[in-house]
N, C-alpha and C positions, 0 to 999 in steps of 0.2 A: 907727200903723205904716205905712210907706211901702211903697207896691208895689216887688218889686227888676226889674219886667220895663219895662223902657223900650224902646221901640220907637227905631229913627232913623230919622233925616230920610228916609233914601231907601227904607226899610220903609213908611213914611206913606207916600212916591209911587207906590210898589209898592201900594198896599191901591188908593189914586185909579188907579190904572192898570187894575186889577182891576173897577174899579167902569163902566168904560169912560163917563168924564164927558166933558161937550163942551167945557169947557175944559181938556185937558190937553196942556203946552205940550213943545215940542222940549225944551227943559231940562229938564224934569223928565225926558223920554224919556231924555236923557243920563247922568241920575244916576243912574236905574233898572237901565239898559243895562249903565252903569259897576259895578253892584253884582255883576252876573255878569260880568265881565273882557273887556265887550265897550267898543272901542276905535274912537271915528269916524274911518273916514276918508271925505277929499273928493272927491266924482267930480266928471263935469264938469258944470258948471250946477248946477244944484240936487238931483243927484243924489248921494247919500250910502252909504254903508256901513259897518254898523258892523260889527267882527268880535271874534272871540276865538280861541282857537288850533285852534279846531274847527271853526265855525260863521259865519256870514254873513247878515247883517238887509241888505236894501235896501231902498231909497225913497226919494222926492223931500222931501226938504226944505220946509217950507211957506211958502209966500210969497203974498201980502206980509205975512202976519201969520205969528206964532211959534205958533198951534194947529193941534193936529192933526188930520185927517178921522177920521170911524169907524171908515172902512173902514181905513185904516191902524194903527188902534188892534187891527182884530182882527187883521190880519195879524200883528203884533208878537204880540198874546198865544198865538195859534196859533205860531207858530216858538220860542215860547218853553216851551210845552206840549210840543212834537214833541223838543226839546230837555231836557224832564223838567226846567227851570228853577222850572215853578210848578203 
């Protein structure tokens, strides 16, 4: 008997997001983001915004690698908390 509950891709990202790992990378922050209707836009330099028709994430982009700081990790889970997302 096969289980009928399949998680996706961006639910898996969401559980690692949750888990707040030290490699977790901009992309995955995007697909995550993308799963509640939030949309990147580019600010200047490395700075970033992602939105949705309510709501607004900021923060720098990471450079020169694609992972992200803790502390930005929590920020996103707290705005995403205040936001009833998770």
């Amino acid at each position: 008997m096969q289980n009928s509950f399949s998680m996706s891709k961006a639910e898996k990202i969401l559980l690692r997001l949750l888990a707040k790992p030290n490699d977790f990378s901009y992309s995955e922050l995007k697909t995550v983001l993308g799963m509640f209707g939030y949309i990147e836009v580019q600010g200047s330099c490395s700075r970033v915004c992602f939105k949705n028709n309510t709501h607004k994430i900021k923060l720098h982009k990471p450079h020169p690698g694609s992972i992200l700081k803790q502390y930005q990790l929590d920020l996103i889970l707290e705005e995403l908390q205040k936001q009833k997302l998770i």
